[in-house]
LUMRO-672200 format. One record per residue (C-alpha): y, z, x; residue number from 1; residue in three letters. Coordinates in nm, 4 decimals. Example, Ala and Ser with C-alpha at 12.3 -4.5 7.8 and 13.67 -1.06 7.14 Angstrom:
REM residues 2
<node <-0.4500,0.7800,1.2300>,1,ALA>;
<node <-0.1060,0.7140,1.3670>,2,SER>;
***
This chain:
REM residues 102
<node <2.0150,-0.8411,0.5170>,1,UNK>;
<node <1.7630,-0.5528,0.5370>,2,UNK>;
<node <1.5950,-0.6021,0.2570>,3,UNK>;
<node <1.4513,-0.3746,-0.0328>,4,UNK>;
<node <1.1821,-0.1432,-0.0947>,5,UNK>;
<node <1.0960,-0.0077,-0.5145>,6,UNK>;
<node <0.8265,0.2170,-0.5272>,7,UNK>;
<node <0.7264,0.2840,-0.8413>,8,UNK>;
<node <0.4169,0.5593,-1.0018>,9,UNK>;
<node <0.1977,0.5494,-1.2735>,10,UNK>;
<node <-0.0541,0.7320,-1.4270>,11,UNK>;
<node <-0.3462,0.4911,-1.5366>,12,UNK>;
<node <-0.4698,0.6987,-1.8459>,13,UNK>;
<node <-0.7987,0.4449,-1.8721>,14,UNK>;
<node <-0.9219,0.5011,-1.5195>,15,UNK>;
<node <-0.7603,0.8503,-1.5293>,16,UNK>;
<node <-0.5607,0.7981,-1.1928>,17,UNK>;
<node <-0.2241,0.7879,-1.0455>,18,UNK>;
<node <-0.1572,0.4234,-0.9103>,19,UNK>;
<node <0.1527,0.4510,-0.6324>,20,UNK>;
<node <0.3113,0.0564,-0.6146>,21,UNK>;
<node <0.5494,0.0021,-0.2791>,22,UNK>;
<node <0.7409,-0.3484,-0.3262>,23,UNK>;
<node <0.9353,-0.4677,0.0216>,24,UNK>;
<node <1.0991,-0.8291,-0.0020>,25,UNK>;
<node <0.9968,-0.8396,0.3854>,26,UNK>;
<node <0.8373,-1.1228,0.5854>,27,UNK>;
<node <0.5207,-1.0780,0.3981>,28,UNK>;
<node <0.1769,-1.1593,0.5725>,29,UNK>;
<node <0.0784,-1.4853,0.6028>,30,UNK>;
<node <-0.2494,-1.5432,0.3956>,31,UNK>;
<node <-0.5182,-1.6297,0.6739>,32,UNK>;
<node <-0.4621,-1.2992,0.8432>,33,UNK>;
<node <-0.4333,-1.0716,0.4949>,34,UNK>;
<node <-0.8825,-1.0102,0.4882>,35,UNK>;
<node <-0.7858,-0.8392,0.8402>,36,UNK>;
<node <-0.4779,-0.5872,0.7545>,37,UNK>;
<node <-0.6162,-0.2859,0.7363>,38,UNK>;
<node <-0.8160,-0.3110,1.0513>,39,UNK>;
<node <-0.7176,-0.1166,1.3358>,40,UNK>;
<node <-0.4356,-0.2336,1.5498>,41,UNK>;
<node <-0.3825,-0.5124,1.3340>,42,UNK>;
<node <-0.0370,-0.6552,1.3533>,43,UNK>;
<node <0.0174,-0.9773,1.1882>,44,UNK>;
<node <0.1593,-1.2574,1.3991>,45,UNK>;
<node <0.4925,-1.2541,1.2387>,46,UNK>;
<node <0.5307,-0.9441,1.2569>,47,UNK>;
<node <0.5132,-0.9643,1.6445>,48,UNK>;
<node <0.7275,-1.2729,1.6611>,49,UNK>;
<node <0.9831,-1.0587,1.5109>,50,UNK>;
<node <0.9692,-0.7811,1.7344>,51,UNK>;
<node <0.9076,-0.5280,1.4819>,52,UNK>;
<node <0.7884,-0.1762,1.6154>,53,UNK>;
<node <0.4223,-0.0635,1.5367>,54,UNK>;
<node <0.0563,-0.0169,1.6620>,55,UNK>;
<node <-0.1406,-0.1342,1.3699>,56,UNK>;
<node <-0.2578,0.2178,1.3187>,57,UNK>;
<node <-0.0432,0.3401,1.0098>,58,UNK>;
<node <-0.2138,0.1107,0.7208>,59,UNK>;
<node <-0.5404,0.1684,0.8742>,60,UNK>;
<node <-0.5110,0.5672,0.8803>,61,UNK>;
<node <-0.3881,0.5924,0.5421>,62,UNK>;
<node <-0.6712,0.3511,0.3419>,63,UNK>;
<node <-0.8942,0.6154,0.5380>,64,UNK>;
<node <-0.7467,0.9151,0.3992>,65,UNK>;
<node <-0.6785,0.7629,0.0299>,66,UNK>;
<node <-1.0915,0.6855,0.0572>,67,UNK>;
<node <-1.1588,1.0644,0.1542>,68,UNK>;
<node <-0.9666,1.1821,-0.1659>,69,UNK>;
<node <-1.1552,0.9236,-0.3678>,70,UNK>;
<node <-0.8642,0.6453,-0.4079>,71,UNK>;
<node <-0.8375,0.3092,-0.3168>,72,UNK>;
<node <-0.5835,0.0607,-0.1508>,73,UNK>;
<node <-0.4901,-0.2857,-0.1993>,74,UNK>;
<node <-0.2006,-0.5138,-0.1372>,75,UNK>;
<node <-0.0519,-0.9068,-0.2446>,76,UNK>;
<node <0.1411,-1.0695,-0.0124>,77,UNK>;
<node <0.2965,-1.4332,0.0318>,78,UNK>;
<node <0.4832,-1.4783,0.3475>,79,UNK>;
<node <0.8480,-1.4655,0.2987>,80,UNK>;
<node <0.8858,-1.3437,0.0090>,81,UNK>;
<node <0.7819,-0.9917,0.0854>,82,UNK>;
<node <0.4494,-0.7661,0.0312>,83,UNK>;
<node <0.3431,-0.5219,-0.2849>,84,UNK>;
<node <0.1103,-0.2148,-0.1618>,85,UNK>;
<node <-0.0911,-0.0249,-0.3973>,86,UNK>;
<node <-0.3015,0.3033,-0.3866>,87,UNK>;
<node <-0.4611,0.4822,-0.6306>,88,UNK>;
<node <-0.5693,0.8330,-0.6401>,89,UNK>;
<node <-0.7950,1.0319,-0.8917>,90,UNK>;
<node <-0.6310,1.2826,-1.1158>,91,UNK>;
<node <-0.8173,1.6096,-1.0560>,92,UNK>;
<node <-0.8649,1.8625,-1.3166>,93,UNK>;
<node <-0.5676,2.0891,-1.2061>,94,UNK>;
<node <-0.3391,1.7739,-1.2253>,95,UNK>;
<node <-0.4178,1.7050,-1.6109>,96,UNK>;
<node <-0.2012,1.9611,-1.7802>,97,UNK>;
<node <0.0884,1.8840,-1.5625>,98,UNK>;
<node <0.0605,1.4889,-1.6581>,99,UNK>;
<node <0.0394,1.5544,-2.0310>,100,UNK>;
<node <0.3619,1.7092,-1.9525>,101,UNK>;
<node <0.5238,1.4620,-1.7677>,102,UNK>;
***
């Protein structure tokens, strides 16, 4: 079984952003290590009991450049039943028209 990933988009009209969800039914991160995930080279201990390929760079690099455009990035997890990531971004000006659109 490998799993599943949804990834959903929305734009938040209140807070006038677009708020990207990822949902993975992985192995989740186990709650005492979640206040450290986005730390660099963070990888959480089941993650390296299972082998699984990474650094602990990617999560880290991208809250940094989501904070540079304004955004922010968040996450639930329980372990073993798989971890929800959210960012948010700010709609810019030349963004409105197209989302009245949409």
């Amino acid at each position: 079984d490998r799993g599943e990933i949804t990834i959903v988009l929305e734009h938040d009209k209140a807070k006038n952003e677009i708020v990207f969800k990822i949902k993975d039914t992985g192995i989740g991160i186990p709650s005492e290590q979640q206040k450290r995930f986005f730390t660099k080279f963070f990888r959480a201990a089941n993650a390296v009991r299972a082998e699984t390929e990474g650094f602990g760079l990617g999560l880290f690099l991208a809250k940094n450049i989501i904070e540079a455009h304004g955004g922010r990035s968040w996450f639930k997890s329980k372990e073993k039943q798989g971890t929800t990531f959210y960012f948010s971004v700010p709609v810019k000006k030349q963004l409105e028209k197209f989302l009245k659109e949409f």
